[in-house]
MILO-732843 format. One record per residue: x, y, z of N, C-alpha, C in turn; residue number from 1. Coordinates in steps of 0.05 Angstrom, whole numbers, always signed. Layout:
N
+--------+---------+--------+---------+----------+--------+--------+---------+--------+-----+
! n.east ! n.north !   n.up ! ca.east ! ca.north !  ca.up ! c.east ! c.north !   c.up ! seq !
+--------+---------+--------+---------+----------+--------+--------+---------+--------+-----+
!      X !       Y !      Z !       X !        Y !      Z !      X !       Y !      Z ! NUM !
...
+--------+---------+--------+---------+----------+--------+--------+---------+--------+-----+
end
This chain:
223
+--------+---------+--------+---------+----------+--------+--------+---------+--------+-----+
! n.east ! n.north !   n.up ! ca.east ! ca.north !  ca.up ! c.east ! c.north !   c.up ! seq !
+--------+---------+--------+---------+----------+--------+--------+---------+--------+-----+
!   +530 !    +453 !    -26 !    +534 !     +425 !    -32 !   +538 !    +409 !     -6 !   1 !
!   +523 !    +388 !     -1 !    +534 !     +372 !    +33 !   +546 !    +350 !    +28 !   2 !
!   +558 !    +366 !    +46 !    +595 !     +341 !    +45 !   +589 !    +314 !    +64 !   3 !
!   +602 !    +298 !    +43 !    +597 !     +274 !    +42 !   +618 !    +265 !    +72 !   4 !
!   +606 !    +246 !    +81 !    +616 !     +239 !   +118 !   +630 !    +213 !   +108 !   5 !
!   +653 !    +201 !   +115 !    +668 !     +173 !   +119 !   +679 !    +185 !   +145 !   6 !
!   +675 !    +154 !   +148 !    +677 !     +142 !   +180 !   +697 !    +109 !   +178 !   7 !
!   +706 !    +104 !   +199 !    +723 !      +86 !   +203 !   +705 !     +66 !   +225 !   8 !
!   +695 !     +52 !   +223 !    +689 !      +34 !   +244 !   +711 !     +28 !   +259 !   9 !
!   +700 !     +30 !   +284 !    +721 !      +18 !   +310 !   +722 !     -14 !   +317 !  10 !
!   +749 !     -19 !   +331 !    +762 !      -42 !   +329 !   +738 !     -52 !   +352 !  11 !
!   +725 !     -78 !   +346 !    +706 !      -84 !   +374 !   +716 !    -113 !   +377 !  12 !
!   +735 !    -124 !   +371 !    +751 !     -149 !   +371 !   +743 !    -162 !   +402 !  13 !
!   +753 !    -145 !   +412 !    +755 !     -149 !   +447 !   +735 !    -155 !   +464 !  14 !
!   +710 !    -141 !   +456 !    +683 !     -139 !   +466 !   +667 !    -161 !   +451 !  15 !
!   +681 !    -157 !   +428 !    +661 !     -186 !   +416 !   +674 !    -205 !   +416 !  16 !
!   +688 !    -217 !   +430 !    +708 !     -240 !   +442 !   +689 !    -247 !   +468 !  17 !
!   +697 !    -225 !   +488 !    +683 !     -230 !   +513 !   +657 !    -241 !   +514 !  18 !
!   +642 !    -221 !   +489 !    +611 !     -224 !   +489 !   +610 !    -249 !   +481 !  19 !
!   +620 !    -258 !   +466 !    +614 !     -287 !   +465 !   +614 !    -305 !   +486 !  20 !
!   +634 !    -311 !   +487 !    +638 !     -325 !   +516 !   +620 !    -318 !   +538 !  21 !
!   +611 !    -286 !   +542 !    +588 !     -292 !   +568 !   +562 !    -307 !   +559 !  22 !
!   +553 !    -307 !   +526 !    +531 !     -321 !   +517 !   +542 !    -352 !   +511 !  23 !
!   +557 !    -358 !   +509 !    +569 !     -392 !   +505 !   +565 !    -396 !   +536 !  24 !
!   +572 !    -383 !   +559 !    +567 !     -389 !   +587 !   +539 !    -383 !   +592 !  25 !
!   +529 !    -368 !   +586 !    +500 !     -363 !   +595 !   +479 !    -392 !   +583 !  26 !
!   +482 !    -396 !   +554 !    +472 !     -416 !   +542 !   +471 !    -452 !   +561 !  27 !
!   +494 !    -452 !   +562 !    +503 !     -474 !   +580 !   +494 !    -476 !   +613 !  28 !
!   +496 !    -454 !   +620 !    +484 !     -448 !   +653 !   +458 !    -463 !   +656 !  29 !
!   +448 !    -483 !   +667 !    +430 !     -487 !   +685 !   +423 !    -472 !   +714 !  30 !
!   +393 !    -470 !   +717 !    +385 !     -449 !   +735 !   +368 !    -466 !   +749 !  31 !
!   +377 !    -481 !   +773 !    +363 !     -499 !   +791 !   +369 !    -500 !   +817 !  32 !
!   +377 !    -477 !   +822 !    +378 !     -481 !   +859 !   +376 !    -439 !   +867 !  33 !
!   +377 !    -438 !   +889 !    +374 !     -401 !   +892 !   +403 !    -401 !   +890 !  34 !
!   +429 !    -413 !   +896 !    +463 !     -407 !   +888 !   +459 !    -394 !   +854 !  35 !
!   +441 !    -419 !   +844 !    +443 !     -418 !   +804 !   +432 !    -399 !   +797 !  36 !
!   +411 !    -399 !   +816 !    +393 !     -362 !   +815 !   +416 !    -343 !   +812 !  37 !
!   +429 !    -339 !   +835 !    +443 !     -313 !   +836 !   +459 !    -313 !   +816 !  38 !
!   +478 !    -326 !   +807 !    +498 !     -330 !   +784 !   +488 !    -315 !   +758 !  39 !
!   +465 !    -332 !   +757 !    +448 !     -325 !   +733 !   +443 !    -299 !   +734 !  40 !
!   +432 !    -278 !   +754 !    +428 !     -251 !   +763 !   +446 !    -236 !   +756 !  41 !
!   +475 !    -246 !   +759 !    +506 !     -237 !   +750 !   +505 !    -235 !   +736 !  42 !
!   +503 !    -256 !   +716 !    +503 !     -248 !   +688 !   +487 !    -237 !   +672 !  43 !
!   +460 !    -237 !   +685 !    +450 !     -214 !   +670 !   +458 !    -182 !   +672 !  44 !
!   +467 !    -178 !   +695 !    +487 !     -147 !   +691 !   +508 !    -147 !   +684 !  45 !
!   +525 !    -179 !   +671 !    +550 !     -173 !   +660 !   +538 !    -166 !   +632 !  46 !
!   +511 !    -179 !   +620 !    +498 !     -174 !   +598 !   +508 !    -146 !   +585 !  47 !
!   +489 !    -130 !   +612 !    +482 !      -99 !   +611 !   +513 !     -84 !   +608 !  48 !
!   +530 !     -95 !   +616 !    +554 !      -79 !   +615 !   +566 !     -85 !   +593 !  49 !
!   +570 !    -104 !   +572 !    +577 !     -119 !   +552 !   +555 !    -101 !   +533 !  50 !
!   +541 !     -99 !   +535 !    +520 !      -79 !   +513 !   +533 !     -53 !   +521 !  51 !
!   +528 !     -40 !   +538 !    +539 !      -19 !   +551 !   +558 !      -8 !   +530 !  52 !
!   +577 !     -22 !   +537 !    +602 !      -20 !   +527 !   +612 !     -18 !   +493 !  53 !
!   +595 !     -36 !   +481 !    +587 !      -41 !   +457 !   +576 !      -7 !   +439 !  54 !
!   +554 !      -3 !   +458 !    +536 !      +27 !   +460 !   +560 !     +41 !   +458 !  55 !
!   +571 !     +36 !   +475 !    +588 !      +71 !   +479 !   +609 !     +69 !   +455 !  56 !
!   +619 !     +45 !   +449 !    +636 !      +46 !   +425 !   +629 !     +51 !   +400 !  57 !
!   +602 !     +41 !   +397 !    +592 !      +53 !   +364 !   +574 !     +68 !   +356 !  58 !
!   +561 !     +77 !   +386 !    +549 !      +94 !   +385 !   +556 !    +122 !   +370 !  59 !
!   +580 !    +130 !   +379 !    +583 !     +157 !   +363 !   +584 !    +148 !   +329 !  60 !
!   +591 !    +136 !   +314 !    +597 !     +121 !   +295 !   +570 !    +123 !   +277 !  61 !
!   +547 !    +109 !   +295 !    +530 !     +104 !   +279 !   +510 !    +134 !   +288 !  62 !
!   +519 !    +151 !   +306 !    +500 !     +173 !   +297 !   +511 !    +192 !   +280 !  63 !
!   +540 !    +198 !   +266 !    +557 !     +206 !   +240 !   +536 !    +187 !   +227 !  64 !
!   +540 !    +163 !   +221 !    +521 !     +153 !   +199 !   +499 !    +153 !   +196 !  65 !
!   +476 !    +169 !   +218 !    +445 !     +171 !   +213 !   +449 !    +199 !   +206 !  66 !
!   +467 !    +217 !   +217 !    +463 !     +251 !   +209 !   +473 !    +248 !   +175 !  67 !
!   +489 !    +229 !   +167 !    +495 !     +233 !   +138 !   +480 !    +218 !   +128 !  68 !
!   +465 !    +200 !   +134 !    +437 !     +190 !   +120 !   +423 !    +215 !   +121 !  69 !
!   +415 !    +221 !   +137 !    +392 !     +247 !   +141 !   +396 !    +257 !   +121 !  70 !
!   +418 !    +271 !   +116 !    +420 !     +287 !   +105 !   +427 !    +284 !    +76 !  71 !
!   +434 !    +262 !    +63 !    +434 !     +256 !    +39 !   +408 !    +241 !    +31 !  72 !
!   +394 !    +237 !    +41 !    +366 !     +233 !    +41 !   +347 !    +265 !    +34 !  73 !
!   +357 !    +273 !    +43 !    +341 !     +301 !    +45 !   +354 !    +317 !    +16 !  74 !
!   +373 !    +315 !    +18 !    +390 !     +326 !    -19 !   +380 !    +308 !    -40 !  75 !
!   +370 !    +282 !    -40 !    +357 !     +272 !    -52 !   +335 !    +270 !    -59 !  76 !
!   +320 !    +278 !    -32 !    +283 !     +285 !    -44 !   +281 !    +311 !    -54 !  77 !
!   +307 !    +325 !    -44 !    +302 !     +363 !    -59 !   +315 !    +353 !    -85 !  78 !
!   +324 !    +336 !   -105 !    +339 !     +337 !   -125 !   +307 !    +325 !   -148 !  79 !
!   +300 !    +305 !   -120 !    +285 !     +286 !   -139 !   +260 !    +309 !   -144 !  80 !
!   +248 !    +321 !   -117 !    +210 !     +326 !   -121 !   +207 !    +335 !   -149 !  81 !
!   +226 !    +356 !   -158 !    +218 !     +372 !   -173 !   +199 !    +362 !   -203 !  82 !
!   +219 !    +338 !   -205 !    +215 !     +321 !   -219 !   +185 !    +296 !   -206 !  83 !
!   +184 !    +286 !   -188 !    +161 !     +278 !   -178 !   +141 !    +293 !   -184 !  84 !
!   +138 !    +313 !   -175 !    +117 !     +333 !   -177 !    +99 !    +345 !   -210 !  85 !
!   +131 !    +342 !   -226 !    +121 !     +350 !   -258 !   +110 !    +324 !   -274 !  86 !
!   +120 !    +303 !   -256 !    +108 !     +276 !   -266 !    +89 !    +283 !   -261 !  87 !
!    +72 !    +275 !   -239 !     +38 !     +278 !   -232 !    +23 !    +301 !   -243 !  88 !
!    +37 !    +321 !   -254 !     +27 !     +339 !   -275 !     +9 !    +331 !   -296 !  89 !
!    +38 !    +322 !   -304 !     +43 !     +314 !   -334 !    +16 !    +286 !   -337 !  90 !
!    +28 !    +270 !   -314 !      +2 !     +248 !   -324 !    -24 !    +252 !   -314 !  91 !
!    -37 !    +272 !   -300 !     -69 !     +286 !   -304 !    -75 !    +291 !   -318 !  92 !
!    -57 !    +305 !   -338 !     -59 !     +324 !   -367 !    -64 !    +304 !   -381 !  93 !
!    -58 !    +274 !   -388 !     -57 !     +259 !   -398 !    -75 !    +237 !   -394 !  94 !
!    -78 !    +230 !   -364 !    -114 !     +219 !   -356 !   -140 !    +243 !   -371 !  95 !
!   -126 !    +271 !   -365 !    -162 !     +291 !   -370 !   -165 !    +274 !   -398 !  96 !
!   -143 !    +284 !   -416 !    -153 !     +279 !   -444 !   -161 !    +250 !   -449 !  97 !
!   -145 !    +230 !   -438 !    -163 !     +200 !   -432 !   -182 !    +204 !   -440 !  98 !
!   -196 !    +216 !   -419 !    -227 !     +219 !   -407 !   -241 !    +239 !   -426 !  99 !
!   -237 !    +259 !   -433 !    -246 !     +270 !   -458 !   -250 !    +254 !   -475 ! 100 !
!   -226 !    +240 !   -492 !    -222 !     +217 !   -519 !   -244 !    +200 !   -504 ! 101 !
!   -257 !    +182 !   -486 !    -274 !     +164 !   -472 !   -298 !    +182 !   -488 ! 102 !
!   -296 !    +202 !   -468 !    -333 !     +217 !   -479 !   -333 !    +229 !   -504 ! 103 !
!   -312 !    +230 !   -524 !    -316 !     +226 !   -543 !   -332 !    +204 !   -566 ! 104 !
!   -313 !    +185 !   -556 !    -318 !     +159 !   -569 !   -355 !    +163 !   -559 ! 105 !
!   -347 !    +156 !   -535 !    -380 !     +144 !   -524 !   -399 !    +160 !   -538 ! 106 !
!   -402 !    +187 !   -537 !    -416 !     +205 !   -554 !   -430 !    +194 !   -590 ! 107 !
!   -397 !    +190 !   -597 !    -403 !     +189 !   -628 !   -413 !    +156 !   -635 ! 108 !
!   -411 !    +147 !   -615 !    -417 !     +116 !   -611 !   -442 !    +112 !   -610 ! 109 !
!   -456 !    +127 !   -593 !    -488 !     +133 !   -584 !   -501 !    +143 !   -608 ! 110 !
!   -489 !    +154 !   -626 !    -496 !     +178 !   -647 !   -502 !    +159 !   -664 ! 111 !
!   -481 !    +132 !   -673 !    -478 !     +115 !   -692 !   -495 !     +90 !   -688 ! 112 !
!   -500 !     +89 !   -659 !    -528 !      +68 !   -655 !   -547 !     +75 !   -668 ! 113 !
!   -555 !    +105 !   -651 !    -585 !     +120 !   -663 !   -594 !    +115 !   -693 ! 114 !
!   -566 !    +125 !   -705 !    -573 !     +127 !   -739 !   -585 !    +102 !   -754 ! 115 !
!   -566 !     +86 !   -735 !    -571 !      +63 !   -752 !   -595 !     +52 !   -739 ! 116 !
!   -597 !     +53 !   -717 !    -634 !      +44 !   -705 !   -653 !     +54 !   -720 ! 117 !
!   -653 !     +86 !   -726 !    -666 !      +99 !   -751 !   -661 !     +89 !   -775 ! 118 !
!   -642 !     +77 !   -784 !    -645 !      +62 !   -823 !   -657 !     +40 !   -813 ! 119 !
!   -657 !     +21 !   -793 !    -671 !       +0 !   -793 !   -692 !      +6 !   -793 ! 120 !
!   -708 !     +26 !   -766 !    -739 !      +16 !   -768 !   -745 !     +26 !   -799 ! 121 !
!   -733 !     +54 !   -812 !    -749 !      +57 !   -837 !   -741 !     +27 !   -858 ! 122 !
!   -715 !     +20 !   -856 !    -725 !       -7 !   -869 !   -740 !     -23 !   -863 ! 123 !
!   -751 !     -27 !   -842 !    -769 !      -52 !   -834 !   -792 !     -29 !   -842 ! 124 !
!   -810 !      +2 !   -848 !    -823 !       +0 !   -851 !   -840 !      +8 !   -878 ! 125 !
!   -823 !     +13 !   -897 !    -819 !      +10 !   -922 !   -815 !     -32 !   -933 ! 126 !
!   -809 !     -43 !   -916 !    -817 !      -72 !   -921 !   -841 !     -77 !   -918 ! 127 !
!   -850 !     -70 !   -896 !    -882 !      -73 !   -885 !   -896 !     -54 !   -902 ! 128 !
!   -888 !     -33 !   -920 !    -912 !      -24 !   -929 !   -911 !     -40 !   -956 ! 129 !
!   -897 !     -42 !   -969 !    -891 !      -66 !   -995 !   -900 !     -92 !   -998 ! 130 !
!   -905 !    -104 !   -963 !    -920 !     -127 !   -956 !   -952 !    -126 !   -955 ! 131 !
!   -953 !     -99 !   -945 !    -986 !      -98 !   -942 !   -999 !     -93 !   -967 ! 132 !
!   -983 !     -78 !   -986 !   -1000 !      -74 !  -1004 !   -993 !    -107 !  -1034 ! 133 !
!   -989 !    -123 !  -1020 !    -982 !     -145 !  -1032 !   -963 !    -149 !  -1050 ! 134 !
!   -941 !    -130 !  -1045 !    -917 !     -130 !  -1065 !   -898 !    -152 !  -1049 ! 135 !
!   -906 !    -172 !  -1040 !    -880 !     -190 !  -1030 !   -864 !    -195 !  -1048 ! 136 !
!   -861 !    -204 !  -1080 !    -833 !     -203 !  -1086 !   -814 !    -179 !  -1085 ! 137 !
!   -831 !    -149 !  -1086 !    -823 !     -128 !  -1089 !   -799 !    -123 !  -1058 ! 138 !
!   -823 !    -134 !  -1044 !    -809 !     -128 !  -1011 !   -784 !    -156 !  -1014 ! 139 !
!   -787 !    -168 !  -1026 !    -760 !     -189 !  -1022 !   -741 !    -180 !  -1032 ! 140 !
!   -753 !    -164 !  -1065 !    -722 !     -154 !  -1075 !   -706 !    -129 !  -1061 ! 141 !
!   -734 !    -120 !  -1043 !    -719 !      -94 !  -1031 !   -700 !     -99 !  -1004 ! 142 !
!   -713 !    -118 !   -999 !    -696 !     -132 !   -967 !   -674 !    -140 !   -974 ! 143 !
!   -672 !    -158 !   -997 !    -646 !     -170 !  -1013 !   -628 !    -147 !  -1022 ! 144 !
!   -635 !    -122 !  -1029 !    -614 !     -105 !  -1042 !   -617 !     -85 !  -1024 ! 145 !
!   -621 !     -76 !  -1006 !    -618 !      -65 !   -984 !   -612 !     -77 !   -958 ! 146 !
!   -589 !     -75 !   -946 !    -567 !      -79 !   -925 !   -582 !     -80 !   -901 ! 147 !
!   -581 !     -88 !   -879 !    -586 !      -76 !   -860 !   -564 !     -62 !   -841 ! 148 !
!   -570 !     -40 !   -830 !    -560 !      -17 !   -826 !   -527 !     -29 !   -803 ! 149 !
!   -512 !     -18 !   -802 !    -482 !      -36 !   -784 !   -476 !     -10 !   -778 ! 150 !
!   -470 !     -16 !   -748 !    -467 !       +7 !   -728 !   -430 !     +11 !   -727 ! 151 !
!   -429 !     +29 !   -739 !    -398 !      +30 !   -742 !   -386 !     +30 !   -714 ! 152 !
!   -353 !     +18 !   -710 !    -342 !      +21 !   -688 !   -326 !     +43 !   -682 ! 153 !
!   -336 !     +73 !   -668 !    -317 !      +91 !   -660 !   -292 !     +82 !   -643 ! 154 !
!   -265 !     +85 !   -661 !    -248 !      +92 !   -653 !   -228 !    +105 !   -634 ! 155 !
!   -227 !    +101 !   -615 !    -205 !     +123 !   -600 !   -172 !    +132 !   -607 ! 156 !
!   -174 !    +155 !   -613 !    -144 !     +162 !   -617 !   -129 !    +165 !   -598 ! 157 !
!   -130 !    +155 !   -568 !    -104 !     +152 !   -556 !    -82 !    +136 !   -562 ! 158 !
!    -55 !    +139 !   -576 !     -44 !     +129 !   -584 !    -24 !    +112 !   -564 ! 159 !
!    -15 !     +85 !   -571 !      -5 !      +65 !   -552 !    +22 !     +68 !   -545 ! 160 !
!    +33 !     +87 !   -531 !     +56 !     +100 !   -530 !    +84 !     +62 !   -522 ! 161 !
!   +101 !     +66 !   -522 !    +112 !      +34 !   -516 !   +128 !     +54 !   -483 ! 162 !
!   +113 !     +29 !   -461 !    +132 !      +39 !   -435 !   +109 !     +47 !   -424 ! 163 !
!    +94 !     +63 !   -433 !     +69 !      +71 !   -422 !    +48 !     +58 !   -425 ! 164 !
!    +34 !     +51 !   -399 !      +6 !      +39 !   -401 !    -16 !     +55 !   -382 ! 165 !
!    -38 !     +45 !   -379 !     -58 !      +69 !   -364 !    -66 !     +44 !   -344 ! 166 !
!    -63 !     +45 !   -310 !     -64 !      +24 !   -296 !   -103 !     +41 !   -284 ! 167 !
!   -117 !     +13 !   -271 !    -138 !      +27 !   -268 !   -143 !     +12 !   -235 ! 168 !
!   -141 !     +33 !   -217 !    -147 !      +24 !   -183 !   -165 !     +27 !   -174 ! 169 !
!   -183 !     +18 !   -144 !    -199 !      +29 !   -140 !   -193 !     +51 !   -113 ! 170 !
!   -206 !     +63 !   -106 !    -201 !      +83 !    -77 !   -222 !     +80 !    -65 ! 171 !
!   -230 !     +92 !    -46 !    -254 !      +99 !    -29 !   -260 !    +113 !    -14 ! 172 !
!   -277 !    +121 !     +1 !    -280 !     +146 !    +21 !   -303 !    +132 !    +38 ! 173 !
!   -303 !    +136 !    +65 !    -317 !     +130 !    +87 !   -340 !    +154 !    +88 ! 174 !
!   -366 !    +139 !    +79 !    -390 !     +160 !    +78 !   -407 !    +156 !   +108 ! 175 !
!   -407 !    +130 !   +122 !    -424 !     +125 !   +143 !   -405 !    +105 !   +162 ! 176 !
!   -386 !    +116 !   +184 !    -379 !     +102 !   +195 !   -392 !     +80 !   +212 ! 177 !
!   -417 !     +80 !   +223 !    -435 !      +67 !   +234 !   -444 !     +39 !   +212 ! 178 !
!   -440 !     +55 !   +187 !    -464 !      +31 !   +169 !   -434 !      +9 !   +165 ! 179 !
!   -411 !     +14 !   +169 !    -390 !       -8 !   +171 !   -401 !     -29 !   +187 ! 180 !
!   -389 !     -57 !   +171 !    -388 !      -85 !   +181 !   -372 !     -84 !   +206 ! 181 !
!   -374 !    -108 !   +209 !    -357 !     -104 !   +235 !   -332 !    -111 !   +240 ! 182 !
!   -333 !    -126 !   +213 !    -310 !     -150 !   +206 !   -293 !    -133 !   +188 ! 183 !
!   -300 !    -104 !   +189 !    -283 !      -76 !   +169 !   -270 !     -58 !   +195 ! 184 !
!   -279 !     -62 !   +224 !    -260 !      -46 !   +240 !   -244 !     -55 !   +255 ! 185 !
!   -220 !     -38 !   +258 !    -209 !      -48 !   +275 !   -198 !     -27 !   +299 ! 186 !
!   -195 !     -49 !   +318 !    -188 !      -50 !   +349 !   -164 !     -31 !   +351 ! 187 !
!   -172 !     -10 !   +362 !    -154 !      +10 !   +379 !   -130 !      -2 !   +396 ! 188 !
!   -107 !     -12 !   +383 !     -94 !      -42 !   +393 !    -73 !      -8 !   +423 ! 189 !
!    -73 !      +8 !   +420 !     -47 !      +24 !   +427 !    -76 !     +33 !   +462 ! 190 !
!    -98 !     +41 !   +449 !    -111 !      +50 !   +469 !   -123 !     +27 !   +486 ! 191 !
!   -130 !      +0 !   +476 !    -127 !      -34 !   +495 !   -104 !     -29 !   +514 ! 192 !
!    -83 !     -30 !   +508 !     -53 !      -34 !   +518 !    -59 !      -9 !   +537 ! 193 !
!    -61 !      +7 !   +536 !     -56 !      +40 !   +557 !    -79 !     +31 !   +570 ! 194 !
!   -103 !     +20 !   +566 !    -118 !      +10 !   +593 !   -116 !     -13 !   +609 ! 195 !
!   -103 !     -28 !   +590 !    -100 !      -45 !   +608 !    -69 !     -50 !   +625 ! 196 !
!    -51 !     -32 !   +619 !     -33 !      -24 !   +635 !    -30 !      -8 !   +657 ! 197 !
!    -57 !     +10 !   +649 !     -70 !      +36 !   +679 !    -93 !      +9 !   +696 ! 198 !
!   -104 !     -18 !   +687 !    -130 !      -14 !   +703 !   -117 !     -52 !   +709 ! 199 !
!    -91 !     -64 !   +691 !     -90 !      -93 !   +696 !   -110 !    -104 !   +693 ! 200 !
!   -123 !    -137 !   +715 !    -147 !     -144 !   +708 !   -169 !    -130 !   +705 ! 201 !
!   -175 !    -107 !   +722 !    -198 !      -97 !   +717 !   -198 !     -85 !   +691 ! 202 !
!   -188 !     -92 !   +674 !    -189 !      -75 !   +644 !   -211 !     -91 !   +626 ! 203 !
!   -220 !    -118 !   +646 !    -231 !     -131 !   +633 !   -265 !    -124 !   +632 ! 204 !
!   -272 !    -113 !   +658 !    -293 !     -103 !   +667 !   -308 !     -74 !   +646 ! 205 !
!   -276 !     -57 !   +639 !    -277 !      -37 !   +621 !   -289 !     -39 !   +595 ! 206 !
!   -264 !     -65 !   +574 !    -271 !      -67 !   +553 !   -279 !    -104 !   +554 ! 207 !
!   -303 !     -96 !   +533 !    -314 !     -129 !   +536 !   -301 !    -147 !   +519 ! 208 !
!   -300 !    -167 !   +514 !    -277 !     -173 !   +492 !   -254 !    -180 !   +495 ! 209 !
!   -243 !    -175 !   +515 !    -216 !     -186 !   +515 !   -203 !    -198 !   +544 ! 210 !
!   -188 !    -216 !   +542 !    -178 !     -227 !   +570 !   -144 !    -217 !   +575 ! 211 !
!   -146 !    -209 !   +599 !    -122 !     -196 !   +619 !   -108 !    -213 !   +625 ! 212 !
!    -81 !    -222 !   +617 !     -57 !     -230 !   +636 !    -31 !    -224 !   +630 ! 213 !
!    -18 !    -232 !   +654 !      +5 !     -219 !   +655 !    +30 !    -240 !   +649 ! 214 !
!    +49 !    -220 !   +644 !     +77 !     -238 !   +633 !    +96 !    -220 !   +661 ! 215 !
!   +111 !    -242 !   +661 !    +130 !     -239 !   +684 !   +161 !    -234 !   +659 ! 216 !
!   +174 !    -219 !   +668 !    +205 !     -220 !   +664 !   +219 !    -208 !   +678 ! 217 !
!   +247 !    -221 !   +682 !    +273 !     -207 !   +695 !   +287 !    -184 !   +693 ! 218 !
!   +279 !    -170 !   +707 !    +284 !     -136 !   +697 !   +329 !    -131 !   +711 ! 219 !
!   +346 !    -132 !   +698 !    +369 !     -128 !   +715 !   +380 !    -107 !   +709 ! 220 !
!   +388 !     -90 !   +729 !    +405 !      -60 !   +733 !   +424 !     -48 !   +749 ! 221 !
!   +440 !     -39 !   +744 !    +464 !      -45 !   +766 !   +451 !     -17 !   +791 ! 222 !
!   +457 !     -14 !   +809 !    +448 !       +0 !   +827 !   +471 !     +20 !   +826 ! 223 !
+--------+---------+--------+---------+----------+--------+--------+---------+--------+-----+
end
């Protein structure tokens, strides 16, 4: 059985006092001369130490709370699959016969056209022979007391369970990657980025299609 983890969050009163205050000062700081430069440079490594510090305090904290996620996560998909798994059984067993009950119907459905396609033409040609040999009232009383033939409606016995319904999606499978649109692929966004971080502008020369530039930011680290 895996034992369940409580933890106490730590007091961060102190750090998140300070931390404020360096962002209420940082916010307010104007950066307009190389003096405002440097200040500003300060505080971005008082940043780094204010996180720092932050890190080291809840860090241990919150990796107790990912190893007991992990791990009650994992007691949970072994509690649940078993059951996942007998579901998707259970409802194949229950699509096959669908689909059986379908080619059923359709079968005895096809069967019940035929028949009745056959009572019609012989009615229409038992009218026509009654007509030719000049029995037209004969052929009227026979048309009149004989029906024409009604294609019964086969039935399906899947029964309408309540809670359960049968949902219908589509899927697909890639037969001709070439015969794809163009407006269906997409851009290698991870292998763009890795060239154009090995080649900069010249990445442009590489791949056609796209334009190269760069972003500047303030990288700060205490030495």
């Amino acid at each position: 059985m895996t034992e369940l983890v409580s933890y106490k969050a730590p007091d961060t009163t102190a750090i998140e006092t300070e931390a404020n205050e360096i962002v209420a000062r940082a916010d307010a700081f104007i950066v307009d001369s190389g003096a405002s430069y440097e200040i500003a440079g300060k505080m971005l490594l008082a940043f780094k130490d204010v996180v720092r510090r932050i890190k080291e305090t809840l860090d241990p904290v919150v990796s107790k709370a990912h190893e007991a996620h992990k791990a009650l996560t994992k007691l949970r998909n072994e509690r649940t699959e078993p059951f996942n798994q007998a579901e998707e059984r259970l409802k194949q067993k229950m699509i096959s016969w669908q689909h059986q009950e379908q080619e059923r119907v359709r079968r005895e459905q096809a069967a019940a056209a035929r028949k009745a396609a056959e009572e019609q033409a012989k009615r229409d040609r038992e009218e026509a022979e009654l007509r030719a040999a000049g029995l037209d009232n004969a052929a009227d009383t026979f048309v009149a007391e004989v029906p024409k033939p009604i294609v019964p409606v086969v039935q399906s016995e899947v029964p309408k369970v309540k809670g359960i319904s049968t949902r219908r999606t589509w899927d697909y499978e890639i037969t001709d990657d070439s015969a794809l649109p163009r407006s269906y692929l997409i851009p290698d966004a991870k292998a763009i980025a890795d060239a154009v971080e090995s080649l900069g502008k010249r990445a442009e020369e590489t791949i056609p299609g796209i334009r190269v530039f760069a972003r500047e930011t303030i990288v700060g680290r205490r030495r």
